[in-house]
GUSETOR-706474 format. One record per residue (C-alpha): x, y negated, z negated. Coordinates in steps of 0.2 Angstrom, whole numbers, padded with zeros to 4 digits, always signed. Each point is the difference from the previous one (the first is absolute). Layout:
<nodes>
XYZ ...
</nodes>
This chain:
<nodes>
-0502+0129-0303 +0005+0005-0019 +0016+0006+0005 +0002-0018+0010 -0007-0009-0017 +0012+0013-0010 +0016-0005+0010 -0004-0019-0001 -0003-0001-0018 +0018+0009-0004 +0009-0010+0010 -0006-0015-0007 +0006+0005-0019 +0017+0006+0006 +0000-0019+0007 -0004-0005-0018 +0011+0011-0006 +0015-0003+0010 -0003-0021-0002 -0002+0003-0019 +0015+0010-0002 +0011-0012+0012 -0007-0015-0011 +0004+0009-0017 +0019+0006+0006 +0004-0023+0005 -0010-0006-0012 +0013-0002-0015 +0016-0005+0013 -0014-0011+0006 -0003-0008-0016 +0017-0001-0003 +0005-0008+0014 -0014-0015-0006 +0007-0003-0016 +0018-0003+0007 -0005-0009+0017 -0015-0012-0010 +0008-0018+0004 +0008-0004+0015 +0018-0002-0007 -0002+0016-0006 -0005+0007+0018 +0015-0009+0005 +0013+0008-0010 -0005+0017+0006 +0000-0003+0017 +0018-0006-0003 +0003+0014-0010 -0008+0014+0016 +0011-0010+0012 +0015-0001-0008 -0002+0019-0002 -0003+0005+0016 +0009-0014+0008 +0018+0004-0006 +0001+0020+0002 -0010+0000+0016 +0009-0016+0008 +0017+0007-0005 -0005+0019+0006 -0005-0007+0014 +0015-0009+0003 +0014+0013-0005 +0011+0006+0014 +0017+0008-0002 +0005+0006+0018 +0015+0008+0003 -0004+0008+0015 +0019+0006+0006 -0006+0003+0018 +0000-0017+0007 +0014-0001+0013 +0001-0019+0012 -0004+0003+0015 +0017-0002+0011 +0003-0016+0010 +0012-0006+0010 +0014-0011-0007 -0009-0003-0017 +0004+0005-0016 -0011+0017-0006 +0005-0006-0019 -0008-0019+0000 -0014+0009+0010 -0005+0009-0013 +0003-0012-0014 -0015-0012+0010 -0009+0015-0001 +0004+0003-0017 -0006-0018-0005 -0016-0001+0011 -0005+0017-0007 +0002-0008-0019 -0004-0016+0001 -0015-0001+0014 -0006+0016+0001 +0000+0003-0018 -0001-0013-0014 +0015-0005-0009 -0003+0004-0018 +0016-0006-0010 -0004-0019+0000 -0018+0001-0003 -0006-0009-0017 -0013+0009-0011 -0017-0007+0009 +0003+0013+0014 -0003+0019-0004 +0017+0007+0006 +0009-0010-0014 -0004+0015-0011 +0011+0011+0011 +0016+0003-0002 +0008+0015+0009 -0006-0009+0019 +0011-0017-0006 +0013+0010-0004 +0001+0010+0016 -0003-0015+0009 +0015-0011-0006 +0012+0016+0002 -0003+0002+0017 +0001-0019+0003 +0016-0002-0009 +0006+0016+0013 -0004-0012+0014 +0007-0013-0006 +0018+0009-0003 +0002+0007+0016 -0007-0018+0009 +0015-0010-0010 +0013+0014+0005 -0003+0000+0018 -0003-0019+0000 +0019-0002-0007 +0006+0009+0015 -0006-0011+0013 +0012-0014+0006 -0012-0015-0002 -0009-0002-0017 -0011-0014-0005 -0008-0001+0015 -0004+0014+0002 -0018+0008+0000 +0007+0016-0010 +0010-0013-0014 -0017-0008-0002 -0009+0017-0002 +0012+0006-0013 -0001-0016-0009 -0019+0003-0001 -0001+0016-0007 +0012-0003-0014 -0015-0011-0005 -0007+0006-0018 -0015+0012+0004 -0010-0003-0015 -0007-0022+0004 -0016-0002+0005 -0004-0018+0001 +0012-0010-0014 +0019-0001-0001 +0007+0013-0014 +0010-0015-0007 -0014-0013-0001 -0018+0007-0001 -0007-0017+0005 +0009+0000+0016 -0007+0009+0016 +0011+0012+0009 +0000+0012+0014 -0005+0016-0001 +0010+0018-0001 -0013+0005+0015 +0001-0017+0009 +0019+0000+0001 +0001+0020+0004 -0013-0004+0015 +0011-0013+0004 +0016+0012-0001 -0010+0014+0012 +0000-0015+0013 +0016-0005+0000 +0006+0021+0001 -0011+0003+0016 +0008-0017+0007 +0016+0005-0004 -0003+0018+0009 -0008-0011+0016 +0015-0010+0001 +0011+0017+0001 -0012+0007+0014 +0002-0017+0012 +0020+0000-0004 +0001-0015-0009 +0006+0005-0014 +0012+0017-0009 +0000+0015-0009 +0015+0006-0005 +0002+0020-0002 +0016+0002-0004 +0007+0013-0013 +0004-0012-0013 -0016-0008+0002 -0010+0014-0005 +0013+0003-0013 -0006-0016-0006 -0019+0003+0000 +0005+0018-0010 +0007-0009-0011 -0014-0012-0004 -0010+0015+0000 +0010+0009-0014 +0002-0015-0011 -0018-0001-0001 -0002+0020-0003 +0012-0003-0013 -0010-0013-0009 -0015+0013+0001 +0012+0011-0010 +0005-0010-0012 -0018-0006-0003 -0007+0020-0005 +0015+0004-0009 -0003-0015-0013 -0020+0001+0000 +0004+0019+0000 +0013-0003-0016 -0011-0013-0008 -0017+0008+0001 +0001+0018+0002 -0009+0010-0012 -0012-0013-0004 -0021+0006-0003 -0003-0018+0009 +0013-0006+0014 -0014-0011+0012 +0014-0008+0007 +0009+0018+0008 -0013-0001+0014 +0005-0017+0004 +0017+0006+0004 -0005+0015+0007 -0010-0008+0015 +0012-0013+0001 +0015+0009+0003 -0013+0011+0011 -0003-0016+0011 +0016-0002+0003 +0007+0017+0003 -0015+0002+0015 +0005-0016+0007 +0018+0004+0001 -0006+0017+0007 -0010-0010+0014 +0012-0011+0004 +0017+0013+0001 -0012+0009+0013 +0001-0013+0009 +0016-0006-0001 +0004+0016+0005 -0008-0004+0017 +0010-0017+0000 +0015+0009-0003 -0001+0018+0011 +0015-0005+0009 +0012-0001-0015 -0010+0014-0012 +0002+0013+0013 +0019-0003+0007 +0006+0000-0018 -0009+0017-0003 -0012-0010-0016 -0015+0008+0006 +0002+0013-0014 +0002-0013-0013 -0013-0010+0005 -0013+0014+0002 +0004+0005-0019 -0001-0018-0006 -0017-0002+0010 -0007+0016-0007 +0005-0005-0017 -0010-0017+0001 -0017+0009+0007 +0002+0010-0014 +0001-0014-0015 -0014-0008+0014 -0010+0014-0004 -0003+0001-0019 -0016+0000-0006 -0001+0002-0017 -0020+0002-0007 +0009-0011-0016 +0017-0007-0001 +0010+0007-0017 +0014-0006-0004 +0006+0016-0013 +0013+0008-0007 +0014+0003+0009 +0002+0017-0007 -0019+0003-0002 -0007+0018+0005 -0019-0010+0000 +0001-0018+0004 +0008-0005+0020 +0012-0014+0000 -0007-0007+0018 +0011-0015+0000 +0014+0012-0001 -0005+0010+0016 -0001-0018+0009 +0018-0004-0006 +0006+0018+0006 -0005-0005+0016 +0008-0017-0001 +0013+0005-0003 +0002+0015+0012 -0004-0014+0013 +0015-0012-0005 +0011+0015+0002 -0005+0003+0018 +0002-0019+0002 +0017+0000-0008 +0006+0013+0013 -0009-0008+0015 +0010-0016-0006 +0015+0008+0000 +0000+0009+0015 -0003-0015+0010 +0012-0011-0007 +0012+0011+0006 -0006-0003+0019 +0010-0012+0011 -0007-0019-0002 
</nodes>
């Protein structure tokens, strides 16, 4: 019975104890928190302040995605093209099964990022290379469902809702008219299965797409070599990983797409004897695809401390443009 009375009267004062001591520890950032939030304005501006804190780092965490996952390969069908099949999915992955972050205005959490955008409009700009090249090698143009695609992705990937050259006038959107692209490319690649239209896999036509290619490889170049000449060495370059991710972008789609050109193209690759070439090129590409840098620097070229990762993409690039540059050659030798 005393032992029972003992055992009840201790743990009531550790009760008291532990609710006394959990009071004492909240009650001056309970007090606090009364002074700031003791009119309803001020309980409005923090709530703002709480949501703008969280909104933005967690919205735009949530929201980063940067894949450049090189194992994706179109499944093969019969009398499409592997390459526009790949740039639908290319698009659908981006645009509807992601969001697309570079047109976003500043009320939307991703607009803080910047790396994802930059990825983003690399790979599209890939796309839309090859998709011009290959629609300049079809005998009929303007009508055309792969002219129309083309035209659409050389549409500016950063408006969201107003015309870049009149604010007050609405306009389409980059993801509105790249949805509308992805259409027309799966048309297009319907028509070839029923017959009724051509895809012409000739030597100089895949010359011609190489071509494209390089010219673009070569733009990636010259980009790193001027932010690379400009910027290097600098305590604070926050545009190097802008570059970086854009050239990224573009060097995994044009990775994506030669693997599947190379599947339009067996034919011509292995009778010339490319296939070496091509492998090198390809490998080159998942290489610069697969950089990953925890920061981007931008450093001295001839620094022992600091990496130059803009200088390792554009050592890539440019190994790539030579393996173009020889793949070129070699097939504007064949018989036309």
């Amino acid at each position: 019975m005393l032992k029972n009375r003992r055992t009840q009267l201790l743990s009531r004062f550790s009760q008291k104890i532990s609710v006394t001591g959990i009071k004492t520890f909240f009650a001056k950032p309970l007090d606090f928190l009364k002074r700031q939030v003791d009119t309803w304005p001020k309980l409005g501006l923090w709530g703002f302040a709480l949501v703008a804190v969280l909104y933005y780092p967690l919205g735009a965490f949530l929201t980063h995605s940067i894949d450049a996952d090189t194992a994706y390969e179109m499944p093969p069908t019969d009398n499409q093209s592997a390459a526009l099949g790949t740039s639908a999915y290319l698009i659908k992955r981006e645009i509807n099964d992601k969001i697309w972050t570079p047109n976003l205005p500043f009320f939307f959490p991703a607009y803080v990022l910047d790396n994802m955008p930059a990825f983003q409009k690399g790979l599209v700009s890939s796309i839309a290379d090859v998709v011009t090249a290959m629609s300049k090698r079809i005998p009929i143009k303007k009508d055309s469902y792969l002219y129309k695609a083309a035209e659409l992705l050389n549409y500016p990937p950063t408006i969201w809702m107003f015309s870049p050259q009149n604010k007050l006038l609405p306009a389409p959107s980059s993801n509105s008219q790249y949805r509308r692209a992805r259409k027309f490319l799966l048309k297009y690649n319907d028509a070839l299965a029923r017959g009724e239209t051509v895809f012409l896999k000739r030597p100089q036509d895949l010359a011609f797409i190489l071509q494209k290619i390089r010219y673009g490889l070569q733009k990636s170049s010259d980009a790193l070599e001027n932010h690379i000449r400009e910027n290097s060495g600098g305590l604070f370059d926050n545009k190097a990983d802008d570059v970086f991710y854009f050239q990224q972008g573009k060097l995994y789609g044009d990775y994506l797409l030669l693997k599947a050109l190379s599947a339009d193209y067996k034919d011509i690759i292995v009778a010339q004897n490319l296939y070496q070439t091509w492998t090198r090129l390809l490998k080159t590409l998942e290489d610069a695809s697969h950089l990953s840098p925890l920061i981007v620097r931008n450093g001295e070229l001839n620094s022992s401390v600091a990496p130059n990762h803009l200088a390792v993409m554009g050592y890539y690039a440019n190994r790539a443009i030579i393996n173009l540059q020889e793949l070129v050659k070699n097939l504007e030798k064949m018989p036309q």
